[in-house]
C-alpha positions as YAML, in Angstrom:
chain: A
units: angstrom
residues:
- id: 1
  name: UNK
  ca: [-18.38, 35.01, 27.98]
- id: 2
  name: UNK
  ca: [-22.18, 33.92, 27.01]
- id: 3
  name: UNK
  ca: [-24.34, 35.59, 28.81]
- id: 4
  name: UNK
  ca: [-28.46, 34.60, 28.83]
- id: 5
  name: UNK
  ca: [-29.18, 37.32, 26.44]
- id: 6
  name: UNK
  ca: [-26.86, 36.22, 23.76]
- id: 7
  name: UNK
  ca: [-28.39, 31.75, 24.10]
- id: 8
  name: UNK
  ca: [-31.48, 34.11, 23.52]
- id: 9
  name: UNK
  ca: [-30.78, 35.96, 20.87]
- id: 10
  name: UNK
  ca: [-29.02, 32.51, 19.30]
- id: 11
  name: UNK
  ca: [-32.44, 30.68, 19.94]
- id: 12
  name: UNK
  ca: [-34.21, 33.86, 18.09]
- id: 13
  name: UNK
  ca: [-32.67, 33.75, 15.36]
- id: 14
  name: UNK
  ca: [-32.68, 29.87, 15.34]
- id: 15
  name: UNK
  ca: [-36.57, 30.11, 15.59]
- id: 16
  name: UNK
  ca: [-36.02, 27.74, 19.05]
- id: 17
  name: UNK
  ca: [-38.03, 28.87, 22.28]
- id: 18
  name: UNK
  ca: [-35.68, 28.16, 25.29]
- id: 19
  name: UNK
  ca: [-37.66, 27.82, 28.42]
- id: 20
  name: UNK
  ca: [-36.50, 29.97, 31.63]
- id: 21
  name: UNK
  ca: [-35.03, 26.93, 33.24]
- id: 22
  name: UNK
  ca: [-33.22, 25.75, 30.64]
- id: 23
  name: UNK
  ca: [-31.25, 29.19, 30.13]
- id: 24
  name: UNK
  ca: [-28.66, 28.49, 33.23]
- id: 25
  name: UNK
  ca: [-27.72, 25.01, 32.07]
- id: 26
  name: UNK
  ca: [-27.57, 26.26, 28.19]
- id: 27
  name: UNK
  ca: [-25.79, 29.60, 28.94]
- id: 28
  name: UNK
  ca: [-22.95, 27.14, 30.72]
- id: 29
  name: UNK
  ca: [-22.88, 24.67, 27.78]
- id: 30
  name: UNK
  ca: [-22.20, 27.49, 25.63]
- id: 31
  name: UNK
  ca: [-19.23, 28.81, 27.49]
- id: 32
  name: UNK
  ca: [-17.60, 25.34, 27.68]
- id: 33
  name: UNK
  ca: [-18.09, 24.81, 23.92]
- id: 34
  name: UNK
  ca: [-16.47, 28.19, 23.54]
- id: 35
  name: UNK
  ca: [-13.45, 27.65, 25.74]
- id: 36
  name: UNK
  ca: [-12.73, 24.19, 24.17]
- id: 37
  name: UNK
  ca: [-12.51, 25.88, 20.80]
- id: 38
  name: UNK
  ca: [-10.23, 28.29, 22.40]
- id: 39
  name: UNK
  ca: [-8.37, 25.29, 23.51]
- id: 40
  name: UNK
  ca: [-8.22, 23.80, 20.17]
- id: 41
  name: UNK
  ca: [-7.62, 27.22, 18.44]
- id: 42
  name: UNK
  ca: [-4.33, 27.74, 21.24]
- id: 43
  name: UNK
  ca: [-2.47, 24.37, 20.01]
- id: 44
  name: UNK
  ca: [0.07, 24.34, 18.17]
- id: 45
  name: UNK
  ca: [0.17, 22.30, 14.57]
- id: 46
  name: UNK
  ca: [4.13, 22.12, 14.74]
- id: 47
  name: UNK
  ca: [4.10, 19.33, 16.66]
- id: 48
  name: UNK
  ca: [4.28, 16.70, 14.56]
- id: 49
  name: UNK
  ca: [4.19, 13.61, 16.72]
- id: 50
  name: UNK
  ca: [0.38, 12.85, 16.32]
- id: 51
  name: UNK
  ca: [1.76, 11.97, 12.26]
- id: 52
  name: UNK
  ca: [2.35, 8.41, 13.55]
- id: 53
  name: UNK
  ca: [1.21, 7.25, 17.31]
- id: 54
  name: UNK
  ca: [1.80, 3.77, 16.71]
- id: 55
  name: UNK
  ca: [5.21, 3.88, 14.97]
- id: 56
  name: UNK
  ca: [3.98, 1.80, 12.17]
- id: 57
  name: UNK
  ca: [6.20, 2.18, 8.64]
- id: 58
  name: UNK
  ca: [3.97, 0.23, 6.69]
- id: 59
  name: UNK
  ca: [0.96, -2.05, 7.56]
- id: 60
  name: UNK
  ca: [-0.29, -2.69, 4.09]
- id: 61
  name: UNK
  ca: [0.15, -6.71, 3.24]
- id: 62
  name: UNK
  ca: [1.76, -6.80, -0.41]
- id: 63
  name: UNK
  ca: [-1.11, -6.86, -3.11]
- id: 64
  name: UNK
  ca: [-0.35, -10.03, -5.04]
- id: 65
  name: UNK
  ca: [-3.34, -11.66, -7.55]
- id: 66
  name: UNK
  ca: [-4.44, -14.79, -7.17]
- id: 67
  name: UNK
  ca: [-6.33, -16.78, -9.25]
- id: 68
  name: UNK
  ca: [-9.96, -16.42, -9.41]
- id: 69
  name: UNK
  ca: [-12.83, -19.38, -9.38]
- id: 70
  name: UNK
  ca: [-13.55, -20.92, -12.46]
- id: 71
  name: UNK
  ca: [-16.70, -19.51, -13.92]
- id: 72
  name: UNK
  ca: [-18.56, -22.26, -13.93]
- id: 73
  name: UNK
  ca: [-18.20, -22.95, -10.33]
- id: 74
  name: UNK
  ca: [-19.38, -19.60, -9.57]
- id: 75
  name: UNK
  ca: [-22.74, -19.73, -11.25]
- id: 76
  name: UNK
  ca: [-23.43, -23.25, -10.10]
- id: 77
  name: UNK
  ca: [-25.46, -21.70, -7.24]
- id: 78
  name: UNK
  ca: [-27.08, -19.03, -9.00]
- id: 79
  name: UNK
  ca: [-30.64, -19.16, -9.70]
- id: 80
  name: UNK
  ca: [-30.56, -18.14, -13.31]
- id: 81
  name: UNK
  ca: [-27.74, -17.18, -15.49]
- id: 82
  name: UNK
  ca: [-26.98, -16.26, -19.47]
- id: 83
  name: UNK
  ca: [-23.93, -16.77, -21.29]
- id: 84
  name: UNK
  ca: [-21.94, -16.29, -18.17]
- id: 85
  name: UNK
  ca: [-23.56, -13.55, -16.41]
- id: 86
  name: UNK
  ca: [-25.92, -13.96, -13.32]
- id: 87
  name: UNK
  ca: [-29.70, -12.88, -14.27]
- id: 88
  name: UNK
  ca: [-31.55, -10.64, -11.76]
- id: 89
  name: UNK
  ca: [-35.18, -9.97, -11.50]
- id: 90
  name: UNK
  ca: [-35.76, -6.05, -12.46]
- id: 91
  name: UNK
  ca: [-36.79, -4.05, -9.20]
- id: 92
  name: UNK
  ca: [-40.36, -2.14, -9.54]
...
């Protein structure tokens, strides 16, 4: 268990000033962070039916190519190209 010494010797060595009335409400935020570690730290990691909560197999659509644009239609718009390419101003 936290007690107010320890959130002061924390803030110490943090280089944080904790004011008087803050010390109750810190000292109990401490001991809750601890105990849900010690909840966390308690489960088990056998259980294995967190692997799939959904019961999805596979939800990946098949990767199949498609053609692309012509090249031409794709630098229509541009504001400058070169043999191809689109032409950007330089950044300073």
């Amino acid at each position: 268990m936290v007690t107010h010494e320890d959130v002061l010797k924390i803030a110490n060595l943090a280089k944080l000033s904790v004011a008087p009335e803050e010390l109750d409400g810190l000292t109990k935020d401490m001991n809750e962070i601890i105990a849900f570690a010690d909840t966390v730290s308690a489960a088990s990691a056998d259980v294995s039916d967190f692997d799939n909560i959904n019961g999805l197999s596979n939800v990946f659509r098949e990767d199949v190519p498609v053609p692309s644009y012509r090249r031409e239609d794709i630098l229509k718009n541009a504001e400058s190209s070169e043999d191809g390419y689109f032409l950007v101003r330089r950044r300073r």
